[in-house]
C-alpha positions as CSV (number, residue, x, y, z in Angstrom):
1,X,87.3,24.2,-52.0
2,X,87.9,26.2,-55.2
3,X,88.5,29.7,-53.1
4,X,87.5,32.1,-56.7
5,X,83.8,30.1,-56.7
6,X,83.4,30.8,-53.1
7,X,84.0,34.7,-54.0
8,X,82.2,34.5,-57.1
9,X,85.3,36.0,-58.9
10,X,87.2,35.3,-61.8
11,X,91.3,34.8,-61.7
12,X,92.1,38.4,-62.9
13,X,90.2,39.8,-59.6
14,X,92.5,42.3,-57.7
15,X,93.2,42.3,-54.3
16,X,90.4,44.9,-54.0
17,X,88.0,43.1,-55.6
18,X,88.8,39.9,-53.6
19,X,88.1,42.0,-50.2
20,X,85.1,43.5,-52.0
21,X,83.7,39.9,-52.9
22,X,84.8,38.7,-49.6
23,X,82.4,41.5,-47.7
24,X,79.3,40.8,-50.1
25,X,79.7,37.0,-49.4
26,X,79.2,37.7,-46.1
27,X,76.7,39.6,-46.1
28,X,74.6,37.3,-48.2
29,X,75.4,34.2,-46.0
30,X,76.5,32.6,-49.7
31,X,78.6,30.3,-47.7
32,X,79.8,30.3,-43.9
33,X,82.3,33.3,-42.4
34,X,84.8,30.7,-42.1
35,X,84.9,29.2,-45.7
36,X,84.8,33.0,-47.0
37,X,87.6,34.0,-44.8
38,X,89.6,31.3,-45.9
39,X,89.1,32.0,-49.4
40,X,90.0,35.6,-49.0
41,X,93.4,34.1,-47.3
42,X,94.2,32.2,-50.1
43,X,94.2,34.7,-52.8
44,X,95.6,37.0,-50.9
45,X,98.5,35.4,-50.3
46,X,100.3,35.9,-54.1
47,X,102.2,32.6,-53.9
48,X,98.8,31.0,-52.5
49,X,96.6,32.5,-55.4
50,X,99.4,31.0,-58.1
51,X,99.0,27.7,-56.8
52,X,95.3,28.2,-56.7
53,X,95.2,29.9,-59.8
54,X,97.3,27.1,-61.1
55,X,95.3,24.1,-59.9
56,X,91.4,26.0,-60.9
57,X,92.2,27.2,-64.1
58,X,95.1,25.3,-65.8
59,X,93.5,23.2,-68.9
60,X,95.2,20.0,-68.0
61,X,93.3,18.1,-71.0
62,X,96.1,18.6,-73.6
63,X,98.8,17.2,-71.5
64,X,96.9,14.4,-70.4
65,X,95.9,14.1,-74.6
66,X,99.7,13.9,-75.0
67,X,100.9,11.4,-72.3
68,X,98.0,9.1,-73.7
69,X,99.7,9.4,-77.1
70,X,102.8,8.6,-75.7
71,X,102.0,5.4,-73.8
72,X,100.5,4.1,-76.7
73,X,103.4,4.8,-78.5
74,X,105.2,3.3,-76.0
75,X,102.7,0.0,-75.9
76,X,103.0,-0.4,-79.3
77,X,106.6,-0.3,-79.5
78,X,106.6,-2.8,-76.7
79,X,103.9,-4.9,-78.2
80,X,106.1,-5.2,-81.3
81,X,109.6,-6.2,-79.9
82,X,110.8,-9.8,-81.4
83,X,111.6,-12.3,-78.2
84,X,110.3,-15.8,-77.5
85,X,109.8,-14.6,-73.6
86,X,107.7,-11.8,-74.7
87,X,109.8,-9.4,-72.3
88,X,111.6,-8.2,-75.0
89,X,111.2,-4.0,-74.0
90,X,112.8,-2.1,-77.2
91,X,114.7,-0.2,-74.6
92,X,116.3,-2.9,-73.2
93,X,118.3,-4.2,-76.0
94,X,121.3,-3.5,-75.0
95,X,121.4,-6.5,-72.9
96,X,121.2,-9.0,-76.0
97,X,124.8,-9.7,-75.9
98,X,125.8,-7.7,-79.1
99,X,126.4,-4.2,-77.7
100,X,129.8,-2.7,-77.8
101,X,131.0,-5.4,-80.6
């Protein structure tokens, strides 16, 4: 349950405004006195709302762009490495036998 679409309310809201959207969902039956009171609850609460706030409006797309990026860096690197096994991870070279010679 995303607790600011229940309300109707954006993330700057004030506490005010969250009571305010809280009454007027009731009073329109948008959604049951439970789910709205729950809501309320949760952006209330300021470490509540971060997390919230946090998991509603945080644009996860670029990190997820940059992980992608990075396991294919990673792949390729891995794809590349000289071994007749084909085990041979880049980062595990220092089990050939030649490190600290």
């Amino acid at each position: 349950m995303n607790p600011y679409a229940v309300l109707g309310i954006d993330k700057d809201a004030s506490n005010k405004e969250i009571i305010q959207a809280a009454a007027l969902g009731m009073r329109q039956r948008r959604h049951d006195a439970k789910t709205i009171a729950q809501a309320q609850k949760k952006l209330l609460d300021p470490v509540s709302r971060a997390c919230w706030t946090f998991i509603h409006f945080f644009d996860f797309e670029d990190a997820k762009k940059r992980l992608e990026r990075e396991l294919d860096e990673i792949l390729t690197a891995y794809d590349n490495t000289e071994g007749d096994d084909g085990f041979g991870a880049p980062c595990l070279g220092i089990f050939d036998g030649h490190h600290g010679q």
